[in-house]
ROKEKE-132110 format. One record per residue: residue in three letters; x, y, z of N, C-alpha, C, O in turn. Coordinates in Angstrom, 1 decimal. Example, Ala and Ser with C-alpha at 12.3 -4.5 7.8 and 13.67 -1.06 7.14 Angstrom:
! ROKEKE-132110
+--------+--------+--------+--------+--------+--------+--------+--------+--------+--------+--------+--------+--------+
! residu !    npx !    npy !    npz !   capx !   capy !   capz !    cpx !    cpy !    cpz !    opx !    opy !    opz !
+--------+--------+--------+--------+--------+--------+--------+--------+--------+--------+--------+--------+--------+
!    ALA !   13.2 !   -5.7 !    7.8 !   12.3 !   -4.5 !    7.8 !   13.2 !   -3.3 !    7.8 !   14.2 !   -3.3 !    8.5 !
!    SER !   12.8 !   -2.2 !    7.1 !   13.7 !   -1.1 !    7.1 !   12.9 !    0.0 !    7.9 !   13.4 !    1.1 !    8.0 !
+--------+--------+--------+--------+--------+--------+--------+--------+--------+--------+--------+--------+--------+
END
This chain:
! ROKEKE-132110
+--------+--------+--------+--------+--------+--------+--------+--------+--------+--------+--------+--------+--------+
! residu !    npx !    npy !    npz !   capx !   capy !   capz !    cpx !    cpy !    cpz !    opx !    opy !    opz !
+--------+--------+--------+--------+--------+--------+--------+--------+--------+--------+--------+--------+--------+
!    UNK !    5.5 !   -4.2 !    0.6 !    6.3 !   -4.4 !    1.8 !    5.9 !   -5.6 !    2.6 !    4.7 !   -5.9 !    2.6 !
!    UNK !    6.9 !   -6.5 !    3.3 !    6.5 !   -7.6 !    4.0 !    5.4 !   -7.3 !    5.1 !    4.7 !   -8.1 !    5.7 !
!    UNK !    5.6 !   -5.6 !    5.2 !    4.7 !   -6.2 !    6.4 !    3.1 !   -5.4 !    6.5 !    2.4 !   -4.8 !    7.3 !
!    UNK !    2.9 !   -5.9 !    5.1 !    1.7 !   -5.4 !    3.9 !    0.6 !   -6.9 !    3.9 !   -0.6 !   -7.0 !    4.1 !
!    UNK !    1.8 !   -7.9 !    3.6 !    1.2 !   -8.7 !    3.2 !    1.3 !  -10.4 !    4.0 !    1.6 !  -11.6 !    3.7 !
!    UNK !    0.9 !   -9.7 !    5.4 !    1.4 !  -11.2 !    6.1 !   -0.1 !  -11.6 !    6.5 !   -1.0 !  -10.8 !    6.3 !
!    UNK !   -0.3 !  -13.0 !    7.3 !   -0.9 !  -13.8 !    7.1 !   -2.5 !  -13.1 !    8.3 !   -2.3 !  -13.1 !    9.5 !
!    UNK !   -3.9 !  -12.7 !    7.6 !   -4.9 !  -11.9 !    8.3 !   -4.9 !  -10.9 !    8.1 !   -5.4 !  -10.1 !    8.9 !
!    UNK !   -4.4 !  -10.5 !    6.8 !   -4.3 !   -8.6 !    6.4 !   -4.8 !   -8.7 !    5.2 !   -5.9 !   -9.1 !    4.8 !
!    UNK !   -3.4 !   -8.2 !    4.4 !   -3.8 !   -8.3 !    3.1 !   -3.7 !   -9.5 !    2.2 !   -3.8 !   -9.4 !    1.0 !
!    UNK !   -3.4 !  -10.5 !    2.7 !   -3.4 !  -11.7 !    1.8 !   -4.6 !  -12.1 !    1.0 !   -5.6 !  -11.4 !    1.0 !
!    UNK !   -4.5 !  -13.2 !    0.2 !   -6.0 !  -13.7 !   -0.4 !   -6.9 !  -14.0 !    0.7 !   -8.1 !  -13.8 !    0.8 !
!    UNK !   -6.0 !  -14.7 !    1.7 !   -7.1 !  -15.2 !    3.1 !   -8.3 !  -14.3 !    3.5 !   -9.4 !  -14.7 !    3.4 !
!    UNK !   -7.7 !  -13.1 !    4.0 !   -8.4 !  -11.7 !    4.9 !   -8.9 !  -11.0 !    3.6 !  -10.0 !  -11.1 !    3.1 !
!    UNK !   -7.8 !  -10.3 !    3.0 !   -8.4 !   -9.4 !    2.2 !   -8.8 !   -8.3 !    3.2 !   -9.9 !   -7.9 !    2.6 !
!    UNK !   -8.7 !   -7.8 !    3.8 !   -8.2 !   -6.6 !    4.6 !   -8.8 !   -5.6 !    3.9 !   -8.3 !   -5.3 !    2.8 !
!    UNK !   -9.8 !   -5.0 !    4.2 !  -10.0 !   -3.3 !    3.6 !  -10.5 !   -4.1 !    1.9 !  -10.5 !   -3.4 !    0.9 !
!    UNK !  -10.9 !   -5.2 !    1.8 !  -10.9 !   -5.5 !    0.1 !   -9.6 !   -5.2 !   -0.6 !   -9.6 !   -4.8 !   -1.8 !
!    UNK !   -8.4 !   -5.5 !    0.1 !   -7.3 !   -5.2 !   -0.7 !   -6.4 !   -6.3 !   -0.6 !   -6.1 !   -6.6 !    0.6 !
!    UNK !   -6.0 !   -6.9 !   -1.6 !   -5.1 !   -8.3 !   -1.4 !   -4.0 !   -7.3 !   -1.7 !   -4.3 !   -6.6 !   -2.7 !
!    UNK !   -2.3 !   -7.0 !   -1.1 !   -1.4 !   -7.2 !   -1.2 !   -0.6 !   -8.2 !   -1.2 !    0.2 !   -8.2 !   -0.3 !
!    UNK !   -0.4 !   -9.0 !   -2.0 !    0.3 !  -10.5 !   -1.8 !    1.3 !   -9.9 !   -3.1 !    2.4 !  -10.3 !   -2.8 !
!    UNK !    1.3 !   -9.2 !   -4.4 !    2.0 !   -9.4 !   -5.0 !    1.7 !   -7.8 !   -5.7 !    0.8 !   -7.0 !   -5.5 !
!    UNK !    2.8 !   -7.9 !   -6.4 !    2.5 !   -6.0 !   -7.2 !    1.6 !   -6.1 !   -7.9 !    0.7 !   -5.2 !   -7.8 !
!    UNK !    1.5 !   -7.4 !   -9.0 !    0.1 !   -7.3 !  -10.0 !   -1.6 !   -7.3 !   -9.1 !   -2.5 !   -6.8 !   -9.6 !
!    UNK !   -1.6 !   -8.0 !   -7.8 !   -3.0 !   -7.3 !   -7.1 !   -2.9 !   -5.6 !   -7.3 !   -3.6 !   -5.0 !   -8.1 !
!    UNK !   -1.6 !   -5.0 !   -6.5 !   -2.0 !   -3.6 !   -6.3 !   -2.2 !   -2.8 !   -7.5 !   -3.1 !   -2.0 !   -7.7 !
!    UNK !   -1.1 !   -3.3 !   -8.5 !   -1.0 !   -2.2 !   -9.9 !   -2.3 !   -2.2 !  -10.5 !   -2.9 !   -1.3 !  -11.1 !
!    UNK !   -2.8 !   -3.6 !  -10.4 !   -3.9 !   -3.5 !  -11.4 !   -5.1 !   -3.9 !  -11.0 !   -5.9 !   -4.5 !  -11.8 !
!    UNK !   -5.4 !   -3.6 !   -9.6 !   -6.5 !   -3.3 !   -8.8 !   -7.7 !   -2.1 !   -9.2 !   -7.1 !   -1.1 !   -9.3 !
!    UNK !   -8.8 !   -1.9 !   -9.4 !   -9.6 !   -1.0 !   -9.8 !   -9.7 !   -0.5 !   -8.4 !  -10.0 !    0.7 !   -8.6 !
!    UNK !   -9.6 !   -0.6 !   -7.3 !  -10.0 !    0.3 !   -6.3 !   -8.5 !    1.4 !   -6.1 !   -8.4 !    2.0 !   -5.0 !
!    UNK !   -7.9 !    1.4 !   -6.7 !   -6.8 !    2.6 !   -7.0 !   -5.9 !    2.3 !   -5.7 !   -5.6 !    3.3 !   -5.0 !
!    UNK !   -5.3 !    0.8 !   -5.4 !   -4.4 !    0.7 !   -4.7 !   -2.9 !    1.3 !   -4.9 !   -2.3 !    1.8 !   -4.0 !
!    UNK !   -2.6 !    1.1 !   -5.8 !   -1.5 !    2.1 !   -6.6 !   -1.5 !    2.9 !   -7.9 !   -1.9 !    2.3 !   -8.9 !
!    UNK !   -1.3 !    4.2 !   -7.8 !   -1.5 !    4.7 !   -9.2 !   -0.6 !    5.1 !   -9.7 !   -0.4 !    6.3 !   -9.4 !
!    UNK !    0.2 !    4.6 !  -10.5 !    1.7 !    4.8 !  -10.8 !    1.6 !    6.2 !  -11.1 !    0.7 !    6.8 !  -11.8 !
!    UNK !    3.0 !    6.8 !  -10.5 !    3.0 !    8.3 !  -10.7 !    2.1 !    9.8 !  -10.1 !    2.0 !   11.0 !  -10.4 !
!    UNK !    1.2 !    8.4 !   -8.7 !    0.1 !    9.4 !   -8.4 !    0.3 !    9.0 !   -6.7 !   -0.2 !    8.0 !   -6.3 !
!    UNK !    1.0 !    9.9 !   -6.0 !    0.9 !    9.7 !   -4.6 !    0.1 !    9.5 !   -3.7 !   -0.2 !    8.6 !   -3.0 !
!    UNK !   -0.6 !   11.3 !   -4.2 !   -1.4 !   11.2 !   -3.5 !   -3.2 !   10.9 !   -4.3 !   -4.0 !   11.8 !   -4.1 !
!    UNK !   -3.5 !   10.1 !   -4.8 !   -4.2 !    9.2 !   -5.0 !   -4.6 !    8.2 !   -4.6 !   -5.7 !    7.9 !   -4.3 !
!    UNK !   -3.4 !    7.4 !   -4.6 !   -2.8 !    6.0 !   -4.2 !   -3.0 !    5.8 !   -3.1 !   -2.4 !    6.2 !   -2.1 !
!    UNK !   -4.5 !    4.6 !   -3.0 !   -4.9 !    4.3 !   -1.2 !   -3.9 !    3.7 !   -0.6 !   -3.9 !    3.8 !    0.6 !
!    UNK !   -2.8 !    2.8 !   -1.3 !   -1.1 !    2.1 !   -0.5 !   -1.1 !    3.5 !    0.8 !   -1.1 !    3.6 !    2.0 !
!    UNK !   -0.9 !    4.6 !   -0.4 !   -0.2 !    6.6 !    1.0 !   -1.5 !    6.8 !    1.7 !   -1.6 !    7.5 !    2.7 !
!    UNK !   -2.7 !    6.1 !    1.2 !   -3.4 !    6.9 !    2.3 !   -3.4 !    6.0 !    3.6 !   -3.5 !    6.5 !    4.8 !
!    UNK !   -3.3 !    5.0 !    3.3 !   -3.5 !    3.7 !    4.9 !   -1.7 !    4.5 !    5.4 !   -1.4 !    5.0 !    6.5 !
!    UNK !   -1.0 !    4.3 !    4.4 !    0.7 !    4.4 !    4.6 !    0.7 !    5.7 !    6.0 !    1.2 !    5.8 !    7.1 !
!    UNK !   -0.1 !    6.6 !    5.4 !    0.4 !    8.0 !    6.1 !   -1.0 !    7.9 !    7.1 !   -1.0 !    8.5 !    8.2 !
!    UNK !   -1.8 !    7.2 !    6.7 !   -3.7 !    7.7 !    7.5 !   -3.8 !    9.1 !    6.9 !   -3.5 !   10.1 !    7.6 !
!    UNK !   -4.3 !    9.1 !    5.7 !   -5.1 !    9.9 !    5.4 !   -6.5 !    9.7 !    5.0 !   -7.0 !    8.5 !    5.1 !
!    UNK !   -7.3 !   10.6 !    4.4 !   -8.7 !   10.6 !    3.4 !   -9.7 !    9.1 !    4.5 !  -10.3 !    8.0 !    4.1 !
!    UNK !   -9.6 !   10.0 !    5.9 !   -9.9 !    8.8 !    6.7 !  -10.0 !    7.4 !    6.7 !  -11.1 !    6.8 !    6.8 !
!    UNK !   -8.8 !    6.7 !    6.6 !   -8.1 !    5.6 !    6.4 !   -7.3 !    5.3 !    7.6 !   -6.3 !    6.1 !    7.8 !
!    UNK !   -7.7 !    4.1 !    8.7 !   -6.7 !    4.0 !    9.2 !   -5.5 !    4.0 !    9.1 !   -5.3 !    3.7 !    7.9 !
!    UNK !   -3.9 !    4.2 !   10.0 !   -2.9 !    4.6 !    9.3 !   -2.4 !    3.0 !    9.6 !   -2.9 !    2.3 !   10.5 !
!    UNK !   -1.2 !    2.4 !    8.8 !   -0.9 !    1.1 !    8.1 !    0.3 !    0.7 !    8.7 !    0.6 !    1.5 !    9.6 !
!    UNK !    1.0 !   -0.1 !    8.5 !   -0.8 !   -1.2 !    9.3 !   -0.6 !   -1.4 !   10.8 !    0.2 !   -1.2 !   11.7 !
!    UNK !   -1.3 !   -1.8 !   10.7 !   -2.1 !   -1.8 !   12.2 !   -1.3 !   -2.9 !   13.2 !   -0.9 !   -4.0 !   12.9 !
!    UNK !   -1.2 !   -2.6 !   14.1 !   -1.1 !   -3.8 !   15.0 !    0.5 !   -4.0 !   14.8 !    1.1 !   -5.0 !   15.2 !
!    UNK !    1.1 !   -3.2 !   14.2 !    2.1 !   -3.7 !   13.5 !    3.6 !   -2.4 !   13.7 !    2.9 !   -1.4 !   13.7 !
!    UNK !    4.5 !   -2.2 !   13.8 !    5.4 !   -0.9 !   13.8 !    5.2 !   -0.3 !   12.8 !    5.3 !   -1.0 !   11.8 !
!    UNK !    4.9 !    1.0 !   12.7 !    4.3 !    2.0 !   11.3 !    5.9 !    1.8 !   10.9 !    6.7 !    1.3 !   11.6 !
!    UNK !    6.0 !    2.6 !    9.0 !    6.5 !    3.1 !    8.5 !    7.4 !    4.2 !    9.3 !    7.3 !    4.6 !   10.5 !
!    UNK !    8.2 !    4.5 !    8.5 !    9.5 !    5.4 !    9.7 !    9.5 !    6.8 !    8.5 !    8.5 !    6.5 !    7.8 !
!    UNK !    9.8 !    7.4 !    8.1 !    9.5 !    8.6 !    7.3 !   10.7 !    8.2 !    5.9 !   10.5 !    8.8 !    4.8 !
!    UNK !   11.7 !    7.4 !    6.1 !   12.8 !    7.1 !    4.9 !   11.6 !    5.8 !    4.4 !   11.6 !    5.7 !    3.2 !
!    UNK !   11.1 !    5.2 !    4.8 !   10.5 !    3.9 !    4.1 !    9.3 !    4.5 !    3.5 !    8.8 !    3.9 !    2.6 !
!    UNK !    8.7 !    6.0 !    4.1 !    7.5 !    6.3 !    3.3 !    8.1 !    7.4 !    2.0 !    7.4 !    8.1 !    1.3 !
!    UNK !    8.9 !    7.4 !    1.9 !    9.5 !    8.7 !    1.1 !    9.9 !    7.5 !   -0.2 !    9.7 !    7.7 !   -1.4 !
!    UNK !   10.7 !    6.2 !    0.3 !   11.2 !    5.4 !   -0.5 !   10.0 !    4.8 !   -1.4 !   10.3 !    4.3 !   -2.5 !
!    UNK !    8.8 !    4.7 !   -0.8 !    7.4 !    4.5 !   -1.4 !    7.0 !    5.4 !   -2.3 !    6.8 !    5.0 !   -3.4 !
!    UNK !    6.9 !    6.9 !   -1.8 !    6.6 !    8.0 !   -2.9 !    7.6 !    7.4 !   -3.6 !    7.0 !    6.5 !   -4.3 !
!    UNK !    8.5 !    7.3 !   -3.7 !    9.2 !    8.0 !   -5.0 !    9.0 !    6.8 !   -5.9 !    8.9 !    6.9 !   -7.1 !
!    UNK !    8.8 !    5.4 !   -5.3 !    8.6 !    4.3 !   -6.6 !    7.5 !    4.4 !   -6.8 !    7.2 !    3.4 !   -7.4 !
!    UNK !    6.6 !    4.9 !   -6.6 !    5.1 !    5.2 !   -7.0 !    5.4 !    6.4 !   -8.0 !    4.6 !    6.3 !   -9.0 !
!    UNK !    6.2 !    7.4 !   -8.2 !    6.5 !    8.8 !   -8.7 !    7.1 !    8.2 !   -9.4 !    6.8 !    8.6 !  -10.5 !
!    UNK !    8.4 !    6.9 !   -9.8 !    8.5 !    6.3 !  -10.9 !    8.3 !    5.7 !  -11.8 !    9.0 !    5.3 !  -12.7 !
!    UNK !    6.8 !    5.6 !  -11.5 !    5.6 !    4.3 !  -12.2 !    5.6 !    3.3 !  -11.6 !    5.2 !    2.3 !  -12.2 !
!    UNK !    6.1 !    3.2 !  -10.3 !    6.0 !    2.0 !   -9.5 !    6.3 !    0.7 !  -10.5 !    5.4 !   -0.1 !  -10.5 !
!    UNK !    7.0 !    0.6 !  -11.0 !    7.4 !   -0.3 !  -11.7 !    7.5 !   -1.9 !  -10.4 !    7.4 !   -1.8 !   -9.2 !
!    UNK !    7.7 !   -3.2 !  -11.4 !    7.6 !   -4.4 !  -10.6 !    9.2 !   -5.0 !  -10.5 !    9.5 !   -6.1 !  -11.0 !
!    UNK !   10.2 !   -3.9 !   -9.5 !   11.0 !   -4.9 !   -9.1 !   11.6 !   -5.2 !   -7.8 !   12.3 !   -6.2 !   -7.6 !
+--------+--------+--------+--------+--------+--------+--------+--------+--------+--------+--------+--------+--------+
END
């Protein structure tokens, strides 16, 4: 989502939490289990997304997610989060 990856978060710059969001291939194929296709609740994206598994809730400083944008997340994560 744009407002994942703007400039002091998750970029290459910050690296935020050790997590670069700049593009799907950081998250999909991140070893710290930024997305785990098919796995919600796994997937540290839902844990910042919702604040869980004591994770601040995402992002910060910023207008949260609204409950249709976090549902629209589950489900392409529940699709294999595929890259389009």
């Amino acid at each position: 989502m744009e407002t994942c990856a703007f400039s002091g978060c998750h970029d290459t710059s910050a690296r935020a939490g050790d997590l670069t969001l700049e593009s799907w291939h950081d998250a999909i194929n991140s070893d710290s289990g930024v997305i785990l296709a098919k796995d919600t609740v796994n997937s540290r994206l839902m844990w910042g997304i919702e604040g869980k598994n004591a994770v601040a809730r995402m992002p910060l400083d910023r207008p949260l997610l609204d409950n249709n944008q976090i549902n629209e997340l589950k489900q392409w994560i529940l699709e294999g989060a595929p890259n389009n």
